[in-house]
N, C-alpha and C positions, 0 to 999 in steps of 0.2 A: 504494500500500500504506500502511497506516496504522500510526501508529506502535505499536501493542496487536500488529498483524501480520507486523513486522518482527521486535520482539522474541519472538514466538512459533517467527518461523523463525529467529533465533539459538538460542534455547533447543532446538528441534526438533534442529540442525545441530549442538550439544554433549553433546545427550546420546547420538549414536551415535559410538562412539569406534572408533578404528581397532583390528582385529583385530590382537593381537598372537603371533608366533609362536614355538617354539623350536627351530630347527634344530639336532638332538642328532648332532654326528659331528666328528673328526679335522678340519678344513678343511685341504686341500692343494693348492694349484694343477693336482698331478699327476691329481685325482681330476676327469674329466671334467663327472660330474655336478654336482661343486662347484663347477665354474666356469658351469656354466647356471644356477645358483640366480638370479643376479643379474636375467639376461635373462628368464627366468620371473617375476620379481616385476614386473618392468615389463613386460611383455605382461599380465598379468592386471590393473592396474590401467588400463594403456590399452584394453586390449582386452572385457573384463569387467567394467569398474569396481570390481573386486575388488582393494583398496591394506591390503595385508599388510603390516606393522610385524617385520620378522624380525628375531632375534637367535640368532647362533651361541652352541651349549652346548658346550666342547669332552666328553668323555665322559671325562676324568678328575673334570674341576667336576661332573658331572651328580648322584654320590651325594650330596653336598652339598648340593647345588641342589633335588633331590627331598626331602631330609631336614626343611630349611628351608622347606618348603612354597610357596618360590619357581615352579617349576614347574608349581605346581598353578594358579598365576595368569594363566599364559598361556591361549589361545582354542583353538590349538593345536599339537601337537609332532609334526615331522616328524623320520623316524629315518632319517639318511640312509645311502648306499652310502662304505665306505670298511674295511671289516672286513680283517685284522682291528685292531678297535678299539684308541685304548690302555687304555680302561679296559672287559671285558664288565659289572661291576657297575656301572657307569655308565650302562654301553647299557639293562640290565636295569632299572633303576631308573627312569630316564626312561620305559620301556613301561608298567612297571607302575602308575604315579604316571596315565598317560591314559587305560590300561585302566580302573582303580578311581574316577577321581575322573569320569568320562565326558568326558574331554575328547577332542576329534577329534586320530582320531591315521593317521597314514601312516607305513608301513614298505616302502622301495626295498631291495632284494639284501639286503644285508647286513640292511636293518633288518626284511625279512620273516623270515629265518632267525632272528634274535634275539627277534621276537614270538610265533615260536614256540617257542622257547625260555622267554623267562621266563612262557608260558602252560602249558608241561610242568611247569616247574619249582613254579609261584606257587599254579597251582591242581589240577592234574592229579596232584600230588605225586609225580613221577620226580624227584626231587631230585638224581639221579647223574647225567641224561642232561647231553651236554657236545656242542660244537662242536668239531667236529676241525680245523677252523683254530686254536681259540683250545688244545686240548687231544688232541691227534692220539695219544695214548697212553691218551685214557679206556677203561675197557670198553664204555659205555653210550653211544653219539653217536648223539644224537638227529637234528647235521647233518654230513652225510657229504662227503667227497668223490663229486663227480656223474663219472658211468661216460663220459661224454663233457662234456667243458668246456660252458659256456656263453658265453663270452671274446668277445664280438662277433657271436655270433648273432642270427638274426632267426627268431623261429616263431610259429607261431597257437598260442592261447588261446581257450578254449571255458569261457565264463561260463555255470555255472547257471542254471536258469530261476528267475525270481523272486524273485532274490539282489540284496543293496547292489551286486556287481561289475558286473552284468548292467544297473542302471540304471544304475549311473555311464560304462560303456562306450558304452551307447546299442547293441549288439547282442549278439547271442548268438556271437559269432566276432571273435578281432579279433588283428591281426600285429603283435608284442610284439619289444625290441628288450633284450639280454639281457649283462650284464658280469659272468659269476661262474662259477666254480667247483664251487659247494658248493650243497646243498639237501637236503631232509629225508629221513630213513628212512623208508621207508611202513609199514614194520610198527608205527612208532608211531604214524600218523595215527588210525588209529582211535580210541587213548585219549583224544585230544585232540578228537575230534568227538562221543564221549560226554561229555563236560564242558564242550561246549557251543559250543565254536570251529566254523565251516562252515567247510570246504576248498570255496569257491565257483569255482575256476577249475583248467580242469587244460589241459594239453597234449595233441598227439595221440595221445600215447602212455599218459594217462592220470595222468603226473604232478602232484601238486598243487603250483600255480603260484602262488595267492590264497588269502590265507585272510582272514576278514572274523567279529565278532563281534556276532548277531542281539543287538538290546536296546539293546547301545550307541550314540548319539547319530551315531558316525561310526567306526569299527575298521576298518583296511582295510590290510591290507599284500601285494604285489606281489614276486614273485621277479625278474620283471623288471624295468628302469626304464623308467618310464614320462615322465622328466627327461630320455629322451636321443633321445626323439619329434622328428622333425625338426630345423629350427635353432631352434629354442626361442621361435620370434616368436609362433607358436602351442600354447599350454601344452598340451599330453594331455589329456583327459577327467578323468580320475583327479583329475590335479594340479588340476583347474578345479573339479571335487563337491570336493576337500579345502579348499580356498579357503574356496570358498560357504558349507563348512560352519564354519571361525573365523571368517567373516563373521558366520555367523548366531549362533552362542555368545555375541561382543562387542554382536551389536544386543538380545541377550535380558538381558545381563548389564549 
């Protein structure tokens, strides 16, 4: 190799920087999922070549952090499971800051209930609706307590045809592994699919399970976790398209 060619592949090898990301939630050893984050980032750069640069947001820092336009600098923001949160105007801020500025964003349990949330709130204009974890006394809860737990269940999920879920899944059917409680009202899903949110996945019962926003870069949030997929040596589907895609934000950026 000549020396014109060497420094062409230093140069080449400097200008793709590593993706960096912002893991927005409480971190607690108790929270399952928090403890796989770690095992997941090293299966995806062993495994995938996919070497994610992670930094935890706690979710009281996050209004701050979105305020300062810090957040906006990241490739992408994962909302993770641990609700309820200590801060929701935190949780909310971090979604809206990925929603708006197109940055890839993932919401697990808690962070799917809160993305749709602050898409009720942000752009749908229900500004009363509320989370009855965070607010169990509102009139207007948009996320309810679920008629049967979801605490450790496992059920199938049925992605849309032709949906972001449905590629990222790689089938139209697929056995989801589940740690919550709470999920959404259906009699509000509707307003929230005329303003442009798809409810791309549902359960056998018809529940919406996924919800995903056409146009955006990467929108994709999950009532189940898709973080607690086997022993974590191998990332989920999900969690491997969320990678790929602050991969790809930091090689365009």
């Amino acid at each position: 190799m000549t020396t014109a060619q060497t420094a062409q592949t230093a140069q080449t090898a400097q200008a793709v920087r590593t993706a960096r990301i912002a893991l927005v939630g409480d971190r607690s050893p108790h929270v399952t999922s928090h403890t796989r984050i770690p095992l997941l980032l090293d299966a995806l750069a062993s495994r995938d070549g996919l070497v994610l640069d992670a930094y935890w947001i706690p979710t009281g820092d996050a209004v701050a952090e979105a305020a300062s336009g810090a957040l906006a600098r990241f490739d992408a923001v994962w909302m993770l499971p641990g609700s309820p949160y200590a801060s929701e105007a935190g949780a909310l801020a971090a979604i809206r800051v990925a929603r708006e500025e197109g940055i890839p964003f993932l919401g697990t349990c808690g962070g799917f209930q809160h993305a749709l949330l602050e898409y009720a709130r942000s752009v749908c204009g229900l500004a009363r609706v509320a989370h009855a974890e965070n607010d169990p006394g509102a009139e207007e809860l948009l996320i309810s307590p679920l008629a049967c737990s979801l605490v450790g269940h496992e059920g199938l999920v049925r992605a849309e045809p032709g949906s972001l879920a449905e590629s990222v899944l790689g089938a139209e059917r697929t056995l989801e592994r589940y740690h919550c409680s709470y999920g959404p009202e259906p009699r509000y899903l509707p307003v929230l699919a005329a303003h442009g949110l798809r409810l791309s996945g549902h359960d056998e019962d018809g529940q919406a399970r996924i919800a995903e926003l056409p146009g955006h870069p990467f929108f994709l949030a999950t009532l189940f976790q898709p973080e607690l997929a086997g022993d974590g040596t191998r990332p989920h589907p999900v969690v491997k398209a969320f990678a790929a895609a602050a991969a790809a934000r930091a090689a365009a950026g």
